[in-house]
C-alpha positions in Angstrom: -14.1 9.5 -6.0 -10.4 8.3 -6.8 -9.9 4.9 -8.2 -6.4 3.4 -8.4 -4.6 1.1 -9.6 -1.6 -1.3 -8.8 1.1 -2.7 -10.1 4.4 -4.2 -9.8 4.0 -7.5 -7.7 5.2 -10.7 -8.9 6.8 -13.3 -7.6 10.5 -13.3 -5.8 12.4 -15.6 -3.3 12.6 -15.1 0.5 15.7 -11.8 0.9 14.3 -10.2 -2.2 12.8 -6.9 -3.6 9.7 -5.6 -5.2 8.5 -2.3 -5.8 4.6 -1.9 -6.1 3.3 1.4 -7.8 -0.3 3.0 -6.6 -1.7 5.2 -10.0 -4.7 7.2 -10.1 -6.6 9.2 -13.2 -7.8 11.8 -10.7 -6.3 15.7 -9.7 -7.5 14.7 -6.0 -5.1 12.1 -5.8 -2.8 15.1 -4.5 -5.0 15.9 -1.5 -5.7 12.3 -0.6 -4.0 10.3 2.5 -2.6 7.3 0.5 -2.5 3.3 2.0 -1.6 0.0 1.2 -3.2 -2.7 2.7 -2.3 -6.9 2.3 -5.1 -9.6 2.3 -4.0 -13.1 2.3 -7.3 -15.8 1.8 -9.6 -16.3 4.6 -8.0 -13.5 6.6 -9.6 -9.5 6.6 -7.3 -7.0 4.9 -4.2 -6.0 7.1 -3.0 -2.4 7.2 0.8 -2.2 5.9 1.5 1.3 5.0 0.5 4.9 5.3 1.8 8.4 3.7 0.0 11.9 3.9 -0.7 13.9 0.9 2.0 16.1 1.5 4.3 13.5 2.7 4.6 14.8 6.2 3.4 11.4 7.9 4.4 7.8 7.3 3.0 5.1 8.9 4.0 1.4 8.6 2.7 -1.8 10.7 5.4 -3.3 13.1 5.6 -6.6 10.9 6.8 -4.4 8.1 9.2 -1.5 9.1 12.5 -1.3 8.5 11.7 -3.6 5.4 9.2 -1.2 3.3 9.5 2.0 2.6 6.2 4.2 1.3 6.7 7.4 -0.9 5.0 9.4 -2.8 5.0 11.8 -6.5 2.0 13.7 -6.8 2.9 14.8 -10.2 2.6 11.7 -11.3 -0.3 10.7 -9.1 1.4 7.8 -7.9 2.2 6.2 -4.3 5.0 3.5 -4.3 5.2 0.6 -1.7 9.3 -0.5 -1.9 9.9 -3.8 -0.1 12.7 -5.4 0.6 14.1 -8.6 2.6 10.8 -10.5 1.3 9.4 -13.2 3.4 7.2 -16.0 2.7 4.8 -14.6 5.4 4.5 -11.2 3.0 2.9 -13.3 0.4 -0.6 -11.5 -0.3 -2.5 -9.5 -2.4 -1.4 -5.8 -2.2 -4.3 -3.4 -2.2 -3.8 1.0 -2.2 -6.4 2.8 -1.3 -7.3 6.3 -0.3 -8.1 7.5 3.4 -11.4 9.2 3.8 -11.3 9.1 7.9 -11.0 11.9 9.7 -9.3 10.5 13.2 -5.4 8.8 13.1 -6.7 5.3 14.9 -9.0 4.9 11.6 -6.0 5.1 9.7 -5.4 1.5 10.3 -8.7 0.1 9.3 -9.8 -0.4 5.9 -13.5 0.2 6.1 -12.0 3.9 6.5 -10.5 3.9 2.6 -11.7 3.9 -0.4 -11.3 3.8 -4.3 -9.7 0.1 -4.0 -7.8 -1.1 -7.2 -7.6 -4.5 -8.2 -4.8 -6.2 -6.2 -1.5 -6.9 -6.7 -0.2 -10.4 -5.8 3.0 -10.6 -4.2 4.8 -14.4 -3.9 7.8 -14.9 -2.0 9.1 -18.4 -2.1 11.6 -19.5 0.3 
């Protein structure tokens, strides 16, 4: 089973940038569906981003796109979350994780991932 890891969050002001990386120890990292997922306190984790193992699909919630971009470098088994135009309502724990569904809907859920790293918190201050 993959584990991963994140990185990169930290605290910015409302308009700014943070890049959050996703690493993993494992070869299957390569063949694995790859997502990022938010969880503020009190509230269940909330999808935010998708990307294939091949990089051929992309998925992003509403509340997000246009403002974070997902990619992807196998070689390095790592999956990066970009995000830019921060807003105080993105402040949350970023979690990756890797897709072990078999149906697109289930993308979206997180009961539907595993090998959850630690968290990342992101802060955006306005």
């Amino acid at each position: 089973q993959v584990q991963l890891v994140e990185s990169g969050g930290g605290s910015v002001q409302a308009g700014g940038s943070l890049r959050l990386s996703c690493a993993a120890s494992e070869r299957t990292f390569s063949t694995s569906t790859i997502g990022w997922f938010r969880q503020t306190p009190g509230k269940e984790r909330e999808f935010v981003a998708s990307i294939t193992n091949n990089d051929a699909g992309r998925e992003y919630a509403d509340s997000v796109k246009g403002r974070f971009t997902i990619a992807r470098d196998n070689a390095k088994n790592t999956v990066f979350l970009q995000m830019t135009s921060l807003a105080p309502e993105d402040t949350a724990v970023y979690y990756c994780a890797a897709f072990h569904g078999g149906f697109f809907s289930q993308l979206f859920v997180a009961s539907y991932y595993t090998g959850w790293g630690q968290g990342s918190q992101v802060t955006v201050s306005s």
